[in-house]
N, C-alpha and C positions, 0 to 999 in steps of 0.2 A: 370570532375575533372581529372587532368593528374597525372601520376605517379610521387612521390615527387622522387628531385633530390636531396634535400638538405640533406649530411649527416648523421644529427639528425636525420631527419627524415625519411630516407631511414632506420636507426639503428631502431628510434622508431616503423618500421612499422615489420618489422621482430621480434622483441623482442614481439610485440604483439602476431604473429601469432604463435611462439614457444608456450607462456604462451595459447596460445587458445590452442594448443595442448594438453599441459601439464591436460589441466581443462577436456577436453574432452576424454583424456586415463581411469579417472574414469567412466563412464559409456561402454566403446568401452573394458574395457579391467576387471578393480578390482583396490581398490585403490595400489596405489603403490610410492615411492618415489617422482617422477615428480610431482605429482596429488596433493601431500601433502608440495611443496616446492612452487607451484604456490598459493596452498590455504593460505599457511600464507605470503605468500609474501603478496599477498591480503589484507588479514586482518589487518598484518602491516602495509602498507601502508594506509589503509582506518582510523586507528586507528589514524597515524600520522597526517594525514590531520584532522582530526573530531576536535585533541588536538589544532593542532595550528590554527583552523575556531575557534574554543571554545574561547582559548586565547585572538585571535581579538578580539571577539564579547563583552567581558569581559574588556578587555580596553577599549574598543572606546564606551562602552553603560554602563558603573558600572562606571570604574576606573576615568576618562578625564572629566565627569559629578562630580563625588565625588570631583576630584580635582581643578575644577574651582565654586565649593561651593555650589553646589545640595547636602546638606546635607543628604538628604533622601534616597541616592542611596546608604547609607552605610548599609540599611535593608535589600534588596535580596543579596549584599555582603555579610552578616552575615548569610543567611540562604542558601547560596551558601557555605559558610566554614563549618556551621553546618551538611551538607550531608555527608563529609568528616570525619565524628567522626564512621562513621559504617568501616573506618577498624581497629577502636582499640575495640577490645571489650566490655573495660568498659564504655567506653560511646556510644555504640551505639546504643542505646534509643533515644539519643540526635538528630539524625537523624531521626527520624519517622514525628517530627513535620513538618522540611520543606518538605518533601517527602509525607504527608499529604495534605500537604498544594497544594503541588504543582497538587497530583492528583483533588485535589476537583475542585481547577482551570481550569485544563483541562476540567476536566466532565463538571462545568456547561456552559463550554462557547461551548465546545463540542453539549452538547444540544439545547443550545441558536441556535444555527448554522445549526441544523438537523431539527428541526419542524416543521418549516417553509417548506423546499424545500422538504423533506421526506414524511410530517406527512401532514400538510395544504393543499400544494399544491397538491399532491396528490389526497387529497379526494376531494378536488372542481373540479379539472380536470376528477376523475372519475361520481361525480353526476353531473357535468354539461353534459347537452344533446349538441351534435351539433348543430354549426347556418347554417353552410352550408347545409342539410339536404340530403348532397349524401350517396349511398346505402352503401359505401363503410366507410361512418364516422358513419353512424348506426351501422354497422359491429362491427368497432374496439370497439364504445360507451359500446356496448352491451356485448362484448366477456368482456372487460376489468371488467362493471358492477358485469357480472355473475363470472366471474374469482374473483373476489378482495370477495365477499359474500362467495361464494362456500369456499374458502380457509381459510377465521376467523373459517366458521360453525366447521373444521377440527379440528381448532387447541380448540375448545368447548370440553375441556377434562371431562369435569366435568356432561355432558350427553351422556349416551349411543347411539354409533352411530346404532339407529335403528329406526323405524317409520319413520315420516317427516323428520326427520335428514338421513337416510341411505343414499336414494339419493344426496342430496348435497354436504353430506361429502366425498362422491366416487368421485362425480365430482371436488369436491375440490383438492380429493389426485389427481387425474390425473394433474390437472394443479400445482400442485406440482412438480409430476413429469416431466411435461413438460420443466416446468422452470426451474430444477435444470438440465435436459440433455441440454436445450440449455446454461445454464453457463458453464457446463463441455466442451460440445463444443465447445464454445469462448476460454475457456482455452487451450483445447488441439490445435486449432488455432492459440493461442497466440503461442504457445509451438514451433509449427512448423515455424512458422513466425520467432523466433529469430536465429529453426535451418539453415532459408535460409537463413538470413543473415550471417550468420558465414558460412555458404559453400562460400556466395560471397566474401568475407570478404577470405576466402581461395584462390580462386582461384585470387583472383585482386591480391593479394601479389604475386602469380608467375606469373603475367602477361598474365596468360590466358584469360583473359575478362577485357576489359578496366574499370578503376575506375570513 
């Protein structure tokens, strides 16, 4: 990718790396004016786009349907205006029903959507044995078997971890721990990973290193 020539875009690319400044003087420095004039710029603008993606989304799927005589699209219209009663006070009771509504919907389709790929598949992919029979699918089979057992026994609050429980629930908390240093890992990975981009992301803008 060559360095843009086109005005805009030579403006838009510098306007960028100023605001990366501005974002990145809170941690390099304490907040201070710049840090807090990028952050709401930010938000303003994320806010603006969210209202006028909303808008669309709202005419072309409630309004354009209602108006060529999908009667029934006047229901989430009405329970879309009804969430709007929570900034007057007296009525905003009147909002809890679509806000109700709207969590339950999430959750069960939420659920519907997790079981399967979470919950099901899971457990058949852990009690299924390997067909290939190499040493190395015994391996995973086995770590993953004793991993997934060890780590319920843990969370067995309701018996004292001692007798035939001590063991497995020790083992359990290890692969606990395991697993939550290598998420932390991934994260702090992640972390770095977006710090290299923004250093290249720095230096391509003064043309130190081709884009």
């Amino acid at each position: 990718m060559a360095y843009p020539t086109a005005t805009l875009d030579v403006i838009g690319l510098w306007v960028g790396w100023f605001l990366m400044l501005m974002i990145y003087s809170y941690p390099l420095y304490k907040e201070n004016v710049s840090y807090r004039f990028a952050e709401h710029l930010f938000i303003g603008i994320t806010l603006a786009i969210t209202a006028i993606t909303n808008f669309s989304n709202i005419m072309r799927m409630c309004i354009t349907p209602l108006m060529q005589g999908q009667i029934l699209m006047i229901v989430p219209l009405i329970l879309g205006l009804m969430i709007f009663t929570m900034l007057i006070p007296e009525y905003r009771w009147v909002s809890r029903y679509p806000i109700a509504l709207m969590v339950g919907a999430g959750f069960g389709l939420g659920i519907r959507g997790t079981i399967k790929p979470n919950l099901q598949d899971a457990i058949i992919d852990t009690i299924t044995a390997p067909t290939g029979g190499g040493l190395i699918d015994w391996f995973n089979y086995l770590w993953v078997a004793v991993g997934l057992v060890c780590s319920i026994l843990y969370f067995m609050l309701t018996f004292e971890h001692s007798g035939a429980l001590k063991t497995p629930t020790r083992i359990g908390r290890l692969f606990l721990m395991i697993a939550l240093g290598g998420y932390f890992g991934n994260t702090v990975l992640f972390r770095f990973t977006m710090l290299t981009g923004r250093a290249q992301f720095f230096l391509q803008v003064l043309k130190l290193i081709p884009m």
